[in-house]
N, C-alpha and C positions, 0 to 999 in steps of 0.2 A: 271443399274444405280440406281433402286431402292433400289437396296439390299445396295449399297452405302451409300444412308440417312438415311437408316436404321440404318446401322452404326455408322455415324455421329452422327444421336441422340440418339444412345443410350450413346456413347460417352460423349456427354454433358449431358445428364441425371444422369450420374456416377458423374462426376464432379461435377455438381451441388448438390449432392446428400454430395460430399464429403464437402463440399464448405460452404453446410447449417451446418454441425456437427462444422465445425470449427468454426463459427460465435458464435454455441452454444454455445461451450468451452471457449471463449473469451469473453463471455457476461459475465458466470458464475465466468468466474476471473476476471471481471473488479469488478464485483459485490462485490467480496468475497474483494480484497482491497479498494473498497470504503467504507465498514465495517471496515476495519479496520486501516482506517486513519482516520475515523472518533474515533475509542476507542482510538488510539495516540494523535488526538490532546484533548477527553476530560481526557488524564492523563496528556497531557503538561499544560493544564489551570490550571489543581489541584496542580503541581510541581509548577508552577509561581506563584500562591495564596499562597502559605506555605512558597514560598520564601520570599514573599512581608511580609509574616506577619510576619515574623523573625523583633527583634528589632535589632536596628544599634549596641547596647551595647552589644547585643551577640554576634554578629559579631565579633566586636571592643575585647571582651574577649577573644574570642577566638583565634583570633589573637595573642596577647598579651603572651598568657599561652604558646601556641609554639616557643620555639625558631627557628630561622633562620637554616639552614640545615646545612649552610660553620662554624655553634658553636659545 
């Protein structure tokens, strides 16, 4: 019966063993996309800043200068 628990835990020893690498691996990529949602959103502020700055008149020109698609 001893050699049994033995068993056992090494059993669970492996698994945990595995169990920790996986945790690791999953930290490392939570990590690596919290990087990089954080570099998305500071190119979305800079996209929405340029947009804002654009004037109505260019807009409105630009508009204007392209005809309709069904012309």
């Amino acid at each position: 019966m001893n050699e049994e628990y033995l068993h056992r835990l090494e059993q669970l020893e492996t698994r945990l063993a595995f169990q920790d690498d996986t945790i690791d691996q999953l930290n490392q990529e939570i990590t690596a996309q919290g990087a990089e949602i954080a570099r998305l959103k500071t190119q979305l502020g800079l996209l929405v800043k340029k947009f804002k700055e654009l004037q109505p008149s260019q807009i409105a020109s630009q508009a204007e200068e392209t005809p309709p698609p069904h012309y």
